[in-house]
C-alpha positions in Angstrom: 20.0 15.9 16.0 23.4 13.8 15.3 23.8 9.9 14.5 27.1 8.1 14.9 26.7 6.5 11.5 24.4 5.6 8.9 22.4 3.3 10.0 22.3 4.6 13.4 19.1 6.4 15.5 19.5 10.5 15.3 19.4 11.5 18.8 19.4 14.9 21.1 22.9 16.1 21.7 25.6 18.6 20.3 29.1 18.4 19.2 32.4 18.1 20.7 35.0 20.3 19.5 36.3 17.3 17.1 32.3 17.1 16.0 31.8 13.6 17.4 28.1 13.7 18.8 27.8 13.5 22.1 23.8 12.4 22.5 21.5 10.9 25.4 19.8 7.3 25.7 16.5 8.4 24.0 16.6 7.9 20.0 14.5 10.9 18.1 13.2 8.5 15.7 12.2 4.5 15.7 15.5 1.9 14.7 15.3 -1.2 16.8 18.5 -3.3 15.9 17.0 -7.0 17.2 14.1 -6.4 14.8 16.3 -5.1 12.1 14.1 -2.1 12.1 17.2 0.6 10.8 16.4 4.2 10.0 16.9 7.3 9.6 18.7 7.7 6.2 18.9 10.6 3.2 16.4 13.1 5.0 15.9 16.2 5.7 14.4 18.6 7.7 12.3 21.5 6.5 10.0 23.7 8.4 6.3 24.8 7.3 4.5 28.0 9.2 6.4 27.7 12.0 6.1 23.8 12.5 9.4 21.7 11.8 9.3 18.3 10.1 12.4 15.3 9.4 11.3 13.5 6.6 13.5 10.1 6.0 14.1 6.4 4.5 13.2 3.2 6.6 13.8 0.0 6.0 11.0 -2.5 8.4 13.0 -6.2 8.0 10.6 -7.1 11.2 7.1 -6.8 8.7 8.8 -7.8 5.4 12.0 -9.8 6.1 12.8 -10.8 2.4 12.0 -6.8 1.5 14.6 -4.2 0.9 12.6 -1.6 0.2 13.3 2.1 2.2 9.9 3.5 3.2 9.8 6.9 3.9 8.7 8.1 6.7 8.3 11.3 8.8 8.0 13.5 12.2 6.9 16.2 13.4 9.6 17.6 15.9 9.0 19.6 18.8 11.3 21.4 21.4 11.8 21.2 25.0 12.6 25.0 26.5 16.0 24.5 26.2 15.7 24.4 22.3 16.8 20.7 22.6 14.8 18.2 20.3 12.1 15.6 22.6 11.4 12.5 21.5 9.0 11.7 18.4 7.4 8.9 16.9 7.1 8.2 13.0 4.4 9.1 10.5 3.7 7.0 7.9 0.7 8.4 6.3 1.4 11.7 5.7 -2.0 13.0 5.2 -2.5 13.0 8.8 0.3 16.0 9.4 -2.2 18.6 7.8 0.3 19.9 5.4 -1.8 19.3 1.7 -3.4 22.1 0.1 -4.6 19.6 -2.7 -8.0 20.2 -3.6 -8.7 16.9 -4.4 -9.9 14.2 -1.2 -9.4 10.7 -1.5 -12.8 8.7 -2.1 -11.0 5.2 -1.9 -9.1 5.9 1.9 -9.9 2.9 3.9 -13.1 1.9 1.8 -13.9 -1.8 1.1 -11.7 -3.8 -1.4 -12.3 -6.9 -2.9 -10.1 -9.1 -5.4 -10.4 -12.2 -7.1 -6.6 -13.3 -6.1 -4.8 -12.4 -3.0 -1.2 -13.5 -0.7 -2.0 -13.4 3.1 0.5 -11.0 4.1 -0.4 -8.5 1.4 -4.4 -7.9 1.7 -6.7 -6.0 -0.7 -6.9 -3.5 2.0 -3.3 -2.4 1.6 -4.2 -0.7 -1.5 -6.5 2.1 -0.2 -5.1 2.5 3.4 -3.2 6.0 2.9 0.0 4.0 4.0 3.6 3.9 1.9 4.4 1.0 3.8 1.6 -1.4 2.3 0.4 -3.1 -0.6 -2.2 -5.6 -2.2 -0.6 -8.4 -4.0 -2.2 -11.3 -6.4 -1.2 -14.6 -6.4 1.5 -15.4 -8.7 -0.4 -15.2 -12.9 -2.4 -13.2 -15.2 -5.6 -11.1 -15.0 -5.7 -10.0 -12.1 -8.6 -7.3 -10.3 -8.8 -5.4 -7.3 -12.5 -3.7 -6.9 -13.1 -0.2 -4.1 -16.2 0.1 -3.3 -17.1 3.7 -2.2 -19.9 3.4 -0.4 -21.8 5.5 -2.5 -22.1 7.1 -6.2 -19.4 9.8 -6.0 -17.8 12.4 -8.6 -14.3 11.1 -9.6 -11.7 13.7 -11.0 -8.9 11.3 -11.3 -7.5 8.1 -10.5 -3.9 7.1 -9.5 -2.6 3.6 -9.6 0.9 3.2 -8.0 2.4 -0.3 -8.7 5.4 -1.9 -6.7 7.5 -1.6 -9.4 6.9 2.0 -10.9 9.2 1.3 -14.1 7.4 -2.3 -15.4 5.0 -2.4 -17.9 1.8 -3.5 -17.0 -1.0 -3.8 -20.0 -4.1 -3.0 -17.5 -7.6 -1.4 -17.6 -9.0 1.7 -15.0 -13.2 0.6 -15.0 -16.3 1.9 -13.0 -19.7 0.6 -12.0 -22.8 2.2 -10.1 -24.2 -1.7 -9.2 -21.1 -3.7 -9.8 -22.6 -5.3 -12.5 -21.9 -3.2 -15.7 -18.3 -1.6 -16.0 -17.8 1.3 -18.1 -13.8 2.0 -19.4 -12.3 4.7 -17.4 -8.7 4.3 -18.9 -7.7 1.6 -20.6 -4.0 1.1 -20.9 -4.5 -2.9 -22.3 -3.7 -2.2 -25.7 0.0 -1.1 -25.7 2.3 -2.1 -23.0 3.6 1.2 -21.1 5.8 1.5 -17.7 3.4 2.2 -14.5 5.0 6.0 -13.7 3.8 6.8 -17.3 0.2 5.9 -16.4 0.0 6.6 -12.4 -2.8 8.9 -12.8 -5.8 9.0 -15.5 -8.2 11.7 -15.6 -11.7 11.9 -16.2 -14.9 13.2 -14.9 -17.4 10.3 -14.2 -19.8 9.5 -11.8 -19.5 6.2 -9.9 -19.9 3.9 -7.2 -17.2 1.3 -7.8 -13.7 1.3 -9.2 -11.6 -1.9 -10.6 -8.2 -1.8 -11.6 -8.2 -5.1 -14.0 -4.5 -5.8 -14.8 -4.0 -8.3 -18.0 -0.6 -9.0 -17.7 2.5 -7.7 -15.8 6.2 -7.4 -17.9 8.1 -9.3 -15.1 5.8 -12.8 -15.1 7.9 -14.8 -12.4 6.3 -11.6 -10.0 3.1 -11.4 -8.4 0.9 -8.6 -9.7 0.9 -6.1 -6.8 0.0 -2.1 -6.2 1.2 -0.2 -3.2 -1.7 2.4 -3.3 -4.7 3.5 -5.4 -6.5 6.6 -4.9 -9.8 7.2 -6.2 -9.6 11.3 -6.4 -12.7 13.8 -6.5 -13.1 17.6 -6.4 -16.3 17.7 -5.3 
């Protein structure tokens, strides 16, 4: 696969003799220029029992126009029989290529969410839909909570909390229910400030129905409280 430039589509083709690719109409991977949709960039290709993946950056200015965040992204490539690439769509949720081997399972995927402050675009559902791509953000303020409701009393092995800024400090608390009523601490991480990679996953063995991240306070006040993705992890 070749690209003319950086912010160009990788498509089917070979090199000239003065490596300039020489490539067909049909773009391997998703870059739309009208809707500002550019990709791929920094990736890579790697192959896993016999399958072959490219995993890369994209930047969607169609979804979030004021956003300049790269998501990455991936596909799974397949050949025709002349050992030439066919065209692939992107994955965003990785989980759905088959690849982990973790022997944990995500209680939280796609459960129901509820918060007590939301913005439109970024719904409580972001948090817990296995996509890189989304997010749950409060309105602009302090103490703010965002409450999965598992369906059902579940074993929990681990919670992970990513935030959309990974290296803020964010004075928070991890808590769990059985009837939404009565919380129990899980982690609490209110007491000293710390930066989110530092506490993106707490451990414990508990038993529980419901899980609320309650965040106190956020270092960079003039921006929303917001979490890309929380996973609610069990072994069981």
């Amino acid at each position: 696969m070749l690209a003319r430039h950086l912010q160009c589509p990788l498509r089917h083709g070979r090199c000239s003799a003065k490596n300039v690719p020489r490539t067909d109409s049909r773009p391997d991977t998703r870059h739309h220029t009208r809707k500002k949709i550019f990709g791929p960039g920094h990736s890579s290709v790697i192959e896993v029992n016999g399958r072959w993946f490219l995993f890369y950056h994209r930047q969607d200015q169609q979804r979030y126009p004021t956003c300049n965040y790269r998501f990455s992204s991936a596909a799974e490539l397949f050949f025709n029989p002349q050992g030439e690439i066919v065209k692939v769509e992107t994955i965003d949720d990785f989980s759905s290529l088959g690849l982990s081997k973790s022997p944990y399972r995500n209680l939280a995927l796609n459960k129901t969410v509820t918060t007590n402050s939301l913005e439109s675009d970024y719904p409580p559902a972001g948090a817990v839909d296995g996509r890189n791509d989304s997010r749950w953000q409060a309105q602009l303020g302090e103490d703010k909570w965002i409450n999965i409701d598992l369906g059902k009393e579940e074993a929990i092995s681990k919670v992970q909390v990513d935030f959309e800024y990974f290296d803020k400090y964010y004075l928070y608390k991890i808590e769990y229910s059985n009837d939404n009523d009565e919380w129990s601490v899980y982690a609490d991480y209110s007491k000293r400030a710390r930066k989110a990679y530092e506490t993106r996953v707490s451990e414990k063995e508990v038993s529980a129905r419901y899980i609320r991240i309650n965040v106190i306070r956020a270092e960079a006040k003039s921006a929303p409280i917001s979490i890309w993705e929380i996973k609610v992890l069990s072994q069981s």
